[in-house]
Wavefront OBJ file of the C-alpha trace (Angstrom):
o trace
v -0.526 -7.392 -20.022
v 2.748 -5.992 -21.429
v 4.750 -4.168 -18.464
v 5.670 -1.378 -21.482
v 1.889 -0.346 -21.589
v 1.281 -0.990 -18.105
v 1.801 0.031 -14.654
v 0.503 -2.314 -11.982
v -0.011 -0.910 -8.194
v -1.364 -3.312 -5.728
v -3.467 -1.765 -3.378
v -4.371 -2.908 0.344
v -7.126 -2.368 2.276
v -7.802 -2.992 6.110
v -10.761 -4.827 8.424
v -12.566 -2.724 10.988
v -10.385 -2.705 14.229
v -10.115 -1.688 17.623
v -13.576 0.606 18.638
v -14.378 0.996 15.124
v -16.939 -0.890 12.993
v -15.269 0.546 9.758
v -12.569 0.907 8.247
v -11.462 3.638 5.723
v -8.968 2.025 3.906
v -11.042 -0.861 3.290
v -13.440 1.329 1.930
v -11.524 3.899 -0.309
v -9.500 0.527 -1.628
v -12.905 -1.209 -3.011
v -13.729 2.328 -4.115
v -10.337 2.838 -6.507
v -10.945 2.175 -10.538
v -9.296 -0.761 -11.880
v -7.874 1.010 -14.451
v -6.356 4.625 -14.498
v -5.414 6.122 -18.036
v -3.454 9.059 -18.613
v -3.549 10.518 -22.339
v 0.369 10.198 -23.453
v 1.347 8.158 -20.438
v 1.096 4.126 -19.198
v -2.260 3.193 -17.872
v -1.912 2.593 -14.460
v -3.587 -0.615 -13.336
v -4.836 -0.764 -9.978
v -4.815 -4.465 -8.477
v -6.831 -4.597 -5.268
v -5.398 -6.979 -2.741
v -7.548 -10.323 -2.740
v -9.086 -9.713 0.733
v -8.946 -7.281 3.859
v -5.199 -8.219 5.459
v -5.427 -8.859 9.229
v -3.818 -6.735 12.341
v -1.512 -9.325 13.603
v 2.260 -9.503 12.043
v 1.965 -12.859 10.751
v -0.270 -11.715 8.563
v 1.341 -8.653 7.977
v 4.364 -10.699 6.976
v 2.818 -13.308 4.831
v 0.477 -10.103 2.971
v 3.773 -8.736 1.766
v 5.331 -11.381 -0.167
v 2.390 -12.760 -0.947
v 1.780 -9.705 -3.499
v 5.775 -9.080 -4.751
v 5.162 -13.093 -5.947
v 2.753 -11.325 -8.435
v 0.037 -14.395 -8.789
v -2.735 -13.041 -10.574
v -5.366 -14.874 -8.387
v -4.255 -12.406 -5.509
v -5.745 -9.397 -7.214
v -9.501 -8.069 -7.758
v -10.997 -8.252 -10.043
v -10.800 -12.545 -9.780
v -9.836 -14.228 -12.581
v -12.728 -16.307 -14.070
v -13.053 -19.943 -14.210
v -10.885 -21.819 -16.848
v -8.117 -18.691 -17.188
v -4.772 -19.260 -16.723
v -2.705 -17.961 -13.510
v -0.830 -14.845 -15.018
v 1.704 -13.160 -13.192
v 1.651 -9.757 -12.557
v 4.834 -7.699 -12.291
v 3.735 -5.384 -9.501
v 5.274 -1.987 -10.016
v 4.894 -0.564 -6.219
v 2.339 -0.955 -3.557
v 0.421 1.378 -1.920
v -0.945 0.313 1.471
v -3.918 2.148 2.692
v -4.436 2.646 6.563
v -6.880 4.730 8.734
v -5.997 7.249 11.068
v -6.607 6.579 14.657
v -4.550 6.484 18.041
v -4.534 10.003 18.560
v -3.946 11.595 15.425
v -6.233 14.029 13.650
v -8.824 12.035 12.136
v -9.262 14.470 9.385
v -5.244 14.009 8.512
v -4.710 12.494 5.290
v -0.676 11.615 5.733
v 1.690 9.724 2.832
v 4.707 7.865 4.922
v 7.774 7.360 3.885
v 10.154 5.565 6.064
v 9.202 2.655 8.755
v 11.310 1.018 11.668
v 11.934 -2.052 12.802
v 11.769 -1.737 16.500
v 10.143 -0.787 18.574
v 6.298 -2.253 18.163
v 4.298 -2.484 21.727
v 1.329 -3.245 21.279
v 0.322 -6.742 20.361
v -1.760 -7.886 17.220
v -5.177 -9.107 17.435
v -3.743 -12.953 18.079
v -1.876 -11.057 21.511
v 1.636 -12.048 19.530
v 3.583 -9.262 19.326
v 6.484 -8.544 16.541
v 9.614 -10.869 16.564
v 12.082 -8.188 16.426
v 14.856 -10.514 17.537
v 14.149 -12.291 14.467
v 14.087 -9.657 12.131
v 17.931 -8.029 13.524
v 18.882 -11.970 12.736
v 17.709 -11.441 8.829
v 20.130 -8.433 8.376
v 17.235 -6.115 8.242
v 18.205 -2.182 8.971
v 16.636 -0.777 11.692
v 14.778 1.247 9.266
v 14.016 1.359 5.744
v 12.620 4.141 3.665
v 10.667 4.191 0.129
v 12.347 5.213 -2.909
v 9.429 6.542 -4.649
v 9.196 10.624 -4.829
v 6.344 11.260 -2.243
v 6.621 14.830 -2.921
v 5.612 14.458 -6.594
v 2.686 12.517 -5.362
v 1.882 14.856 -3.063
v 2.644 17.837 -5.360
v 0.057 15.984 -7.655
v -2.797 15.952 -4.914
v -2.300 19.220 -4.365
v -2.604 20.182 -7.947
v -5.738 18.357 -8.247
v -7.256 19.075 -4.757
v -5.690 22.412 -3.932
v -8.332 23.277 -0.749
v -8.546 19.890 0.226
v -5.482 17.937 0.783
v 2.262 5.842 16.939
v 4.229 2.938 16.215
v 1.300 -0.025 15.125
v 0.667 -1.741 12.296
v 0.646 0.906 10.001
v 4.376 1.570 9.951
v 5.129 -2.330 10.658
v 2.961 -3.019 7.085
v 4.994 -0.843 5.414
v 8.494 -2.077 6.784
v 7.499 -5.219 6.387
v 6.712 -4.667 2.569
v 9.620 -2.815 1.653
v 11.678 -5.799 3.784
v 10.729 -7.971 1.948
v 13.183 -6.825 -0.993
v 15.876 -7.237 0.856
v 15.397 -10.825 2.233
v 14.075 -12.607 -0.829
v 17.037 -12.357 -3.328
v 14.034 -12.550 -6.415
v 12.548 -9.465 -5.092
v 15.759 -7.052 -4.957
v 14.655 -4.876 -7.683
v 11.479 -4.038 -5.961
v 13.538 -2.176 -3.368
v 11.624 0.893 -2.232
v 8.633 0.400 -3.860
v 6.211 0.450 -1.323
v 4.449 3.562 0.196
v 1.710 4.485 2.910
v -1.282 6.383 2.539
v -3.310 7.274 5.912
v -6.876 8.174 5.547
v -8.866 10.140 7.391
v -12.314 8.608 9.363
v -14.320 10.254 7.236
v -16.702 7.848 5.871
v -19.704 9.320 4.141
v -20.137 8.441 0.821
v -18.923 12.250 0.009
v -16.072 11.677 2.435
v -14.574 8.322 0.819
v -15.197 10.215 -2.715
v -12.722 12.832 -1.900
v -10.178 9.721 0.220
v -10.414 7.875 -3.262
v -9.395 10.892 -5.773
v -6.996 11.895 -3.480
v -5.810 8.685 -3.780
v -5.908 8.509 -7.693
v -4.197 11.510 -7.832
v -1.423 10.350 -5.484
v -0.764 7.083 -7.315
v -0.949 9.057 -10.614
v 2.169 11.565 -9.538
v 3.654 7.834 -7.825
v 3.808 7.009 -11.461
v 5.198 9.596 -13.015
v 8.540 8.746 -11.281
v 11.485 8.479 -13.454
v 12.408 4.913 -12.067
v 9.632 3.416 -14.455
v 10.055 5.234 -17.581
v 12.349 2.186 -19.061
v 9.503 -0.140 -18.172
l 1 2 3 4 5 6 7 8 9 10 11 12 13 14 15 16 17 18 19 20 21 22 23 24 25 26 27 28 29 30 31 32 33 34 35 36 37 38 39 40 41 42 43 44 45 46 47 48 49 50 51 52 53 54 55 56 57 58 59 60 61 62 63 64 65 66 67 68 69 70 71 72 73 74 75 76 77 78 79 80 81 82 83 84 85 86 87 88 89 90 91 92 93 94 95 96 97 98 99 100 101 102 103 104 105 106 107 108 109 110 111 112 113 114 115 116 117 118 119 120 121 122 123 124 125 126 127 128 129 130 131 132 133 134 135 136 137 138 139 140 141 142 143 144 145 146 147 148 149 150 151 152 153 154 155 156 157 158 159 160 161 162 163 164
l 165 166 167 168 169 170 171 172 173 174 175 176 177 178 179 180 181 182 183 184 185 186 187 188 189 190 191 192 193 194 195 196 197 198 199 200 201 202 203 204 205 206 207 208 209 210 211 212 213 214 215 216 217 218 219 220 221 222 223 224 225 226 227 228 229 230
């Protein structure tokens, strides 16, 4: 589809980890439309990441090139049998995470910046991040979004005015705006990645309210004046 008509956000969704046997993110994600229109603006469409990405930094790593390459067969809903691969020019990403190790797990929270350093705790393979590796790429030690979070914000708030550690979290999204500056065919994707933590809430009320909090975040995402020429 046209990129003039269109704005395409790939969204990601988690697996159940640690103590939990669900994950919120996984289930706000499969709860998103596919399609968001706004009367007088682009539709936004929302591409759902493939499958649930894994807690281990490989995977973390491969998950974010994997969608700037922009193969349509990455992105729900699947293609059917006998289309063509189309490629998608993903717009920004919006990873979704749920809270836990400590933090209020009624917190809905919208990152912005992520470091490269300082990552403890090891994935669920027991391999921990390469940082040594990353400092030999050139990478900063960190990198921020250059999206206007406070617009999105601004624009959950609008909609939902009563309501609105170092892991893998921050790693997904360093990794994903990273990836921009290693992989020359990516560099005007720089900054195009945010984070979105969701609270533990999982009643079917309680994901609901996670996923049009979410719409509404994506929808003020859009209205940023970096895609108007698109």
């Amino acid at each position: 589809m046209p990129s003039e008509d269109y704005l395409n956000v790939v969204v990601t969704g988690n697996l159940p980890f640690m103590e939990y046997d669900f994950n919120t993110s996984q289930l706000v994600r499969d709860a998103l439309p596919d399609v968001i229109k706004r009367p007088g603006k682009k539709t936004i469409r929302v591409l759902k990441y493939y499958r649930d990405t894994l807690d281990t930094y490989t995977d973390v790593r491969f998950v974010s090139n994997d969608i700037w390459v922009g193969k349509r067969s990455r992105f729900l809903p699947a293609p059917q049998p006998g289309e063509e691969e189309e490629h998608v020019d993903v717009d920004f990403i919006l990873h979704l995470g749920m809270i836990a190790l400590g933090w209020d797990p009624d917190q809905f929270r919208f990152e912005t910046i992520a470091r490269r350093d300082g990552y403890k705790l090891p994935g669920d393979d027991g391999k921990f991040v390469d940082s040594d590796y990353l400092k030999s790429l050139g990478l900063p030690e960190v990198l921020s979004t250059s999206l206007d979070v406070e617009a999105g914000w601004r624009k959950v708030k609008e909609d939902h005015p009563e309501d609105a550690g170092l892991y893998f979290c921050e790693f997904r999204l360093y990794s994903s705006l990273a990836e921009s500056h290693v992989t020359k065919e990516f560099a005007n994707k720089k900054g195009r990645v945010v984070f979105e933590h969701l609270p533990q809430l999982h009643t079917r009320e309680g994901i609901e309210l996670a996923r049009d909090i979410s719409v509404s975040f994506i929808t003020g995402l859009a209205d940023d004046a970096m895609f108007s020429g698109n």
